[in-house]
C-alpha positions as CSV (number, residue, x, y, z in Angstrom):
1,X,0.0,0.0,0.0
2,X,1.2,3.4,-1.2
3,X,0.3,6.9,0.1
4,X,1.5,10.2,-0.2
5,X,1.9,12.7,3.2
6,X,2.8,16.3,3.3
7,X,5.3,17.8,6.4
8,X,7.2,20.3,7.0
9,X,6.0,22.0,4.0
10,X,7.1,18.9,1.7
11,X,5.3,16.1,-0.2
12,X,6.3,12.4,0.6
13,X,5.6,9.3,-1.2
14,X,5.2,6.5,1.4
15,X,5.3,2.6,1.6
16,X,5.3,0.2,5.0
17,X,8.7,-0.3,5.5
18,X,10.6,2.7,3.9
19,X,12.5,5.0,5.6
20,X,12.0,9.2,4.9
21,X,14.2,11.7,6.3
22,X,11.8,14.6,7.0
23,X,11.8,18.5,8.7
24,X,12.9,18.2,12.3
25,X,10.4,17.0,14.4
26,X,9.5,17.4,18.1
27,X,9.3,13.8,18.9
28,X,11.7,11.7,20.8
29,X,14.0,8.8,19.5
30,X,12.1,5.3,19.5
31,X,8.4,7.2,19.7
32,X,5.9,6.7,17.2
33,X,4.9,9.8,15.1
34,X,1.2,10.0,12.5
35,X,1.1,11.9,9.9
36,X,-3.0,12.7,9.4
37,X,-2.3,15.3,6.2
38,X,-2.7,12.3,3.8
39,X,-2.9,13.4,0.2
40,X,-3.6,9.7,-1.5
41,X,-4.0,6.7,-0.8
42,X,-3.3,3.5,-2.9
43,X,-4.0,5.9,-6.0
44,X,-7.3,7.0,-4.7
45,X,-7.4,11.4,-4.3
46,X,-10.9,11.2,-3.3
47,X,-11.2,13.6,0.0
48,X,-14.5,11.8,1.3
49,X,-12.5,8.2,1.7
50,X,-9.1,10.2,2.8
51,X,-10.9,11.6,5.9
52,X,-9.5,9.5,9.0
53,X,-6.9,8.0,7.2
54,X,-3.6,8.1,9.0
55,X,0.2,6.9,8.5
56,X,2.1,6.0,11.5
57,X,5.6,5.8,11.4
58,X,8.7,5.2,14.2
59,X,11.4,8.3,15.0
60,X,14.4,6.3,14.2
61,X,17.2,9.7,14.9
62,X,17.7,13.1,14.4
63,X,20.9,14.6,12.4
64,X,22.1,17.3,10.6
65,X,22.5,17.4,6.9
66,X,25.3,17.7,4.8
67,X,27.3,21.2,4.8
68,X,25.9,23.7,2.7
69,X,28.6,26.4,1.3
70,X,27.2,30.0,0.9
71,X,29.3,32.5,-0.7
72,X,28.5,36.1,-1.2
73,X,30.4,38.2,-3.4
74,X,30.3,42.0,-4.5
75,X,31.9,42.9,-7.5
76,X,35.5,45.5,-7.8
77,X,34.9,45.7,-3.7
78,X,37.6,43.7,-1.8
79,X,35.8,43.8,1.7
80,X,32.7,42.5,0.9
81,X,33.5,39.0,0.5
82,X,31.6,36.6,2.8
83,X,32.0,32.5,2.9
84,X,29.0,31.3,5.5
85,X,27.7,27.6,5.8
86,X,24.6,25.7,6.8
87,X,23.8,22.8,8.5
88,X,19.6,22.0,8.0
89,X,18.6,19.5,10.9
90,X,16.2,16.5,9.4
91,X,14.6,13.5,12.0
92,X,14.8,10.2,10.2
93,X,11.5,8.0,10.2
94,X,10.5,5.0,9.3
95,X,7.3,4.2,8.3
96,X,5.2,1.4,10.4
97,X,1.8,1.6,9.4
98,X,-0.9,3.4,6.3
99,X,-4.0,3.1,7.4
């Protein structure tokens, strides 16, 4: 069984058994997390059957992504060059249940 979820701003396709890595989420290590902003379901888009439909899934970490390099540069002015990086934190999840 298939099913789309949106988080953290972001559409996921889902099966039992995969493993997302998601927006940070408040949830501790080992605890179960549902998603209830289901978008489809096994191909069906209809939002009369969606309503009550949920997908459960475990919090298996959280981490921080790879570095991302930001350089800002200005032209014929020496002073104005600027190296920054990023770090954007994710909580890996694996999906238990679509239901």
């Amino acid at each position: 069984m298939k099913a789309i979820i949106k988080t953290g701003g972001k559409q996921y396709l889902v099966e039992e058994g995969s493993v997302i890595f998601v927006e940070k989420l408040n949830a501790e290590e080992g605890k179960n997390v549902v998603f209830n902003e289901v978008l489809m379901l096994d191909g069906n888009v209809d939002k009369e059957s969606l309503k009550g439909s949920k997908v459960t899934g475990k919090v298996v970490k959280h981490g921080k992504g790879k570095k991302i390099r930001i350089f800002k540069y200005v032209n014929k002015k020496k002073s104005t060059r600027k190296a920054q990086g990023h770090r954007q934190p994710y909580t890996k999840v694996e999906i238990t249940k679509i239901g």
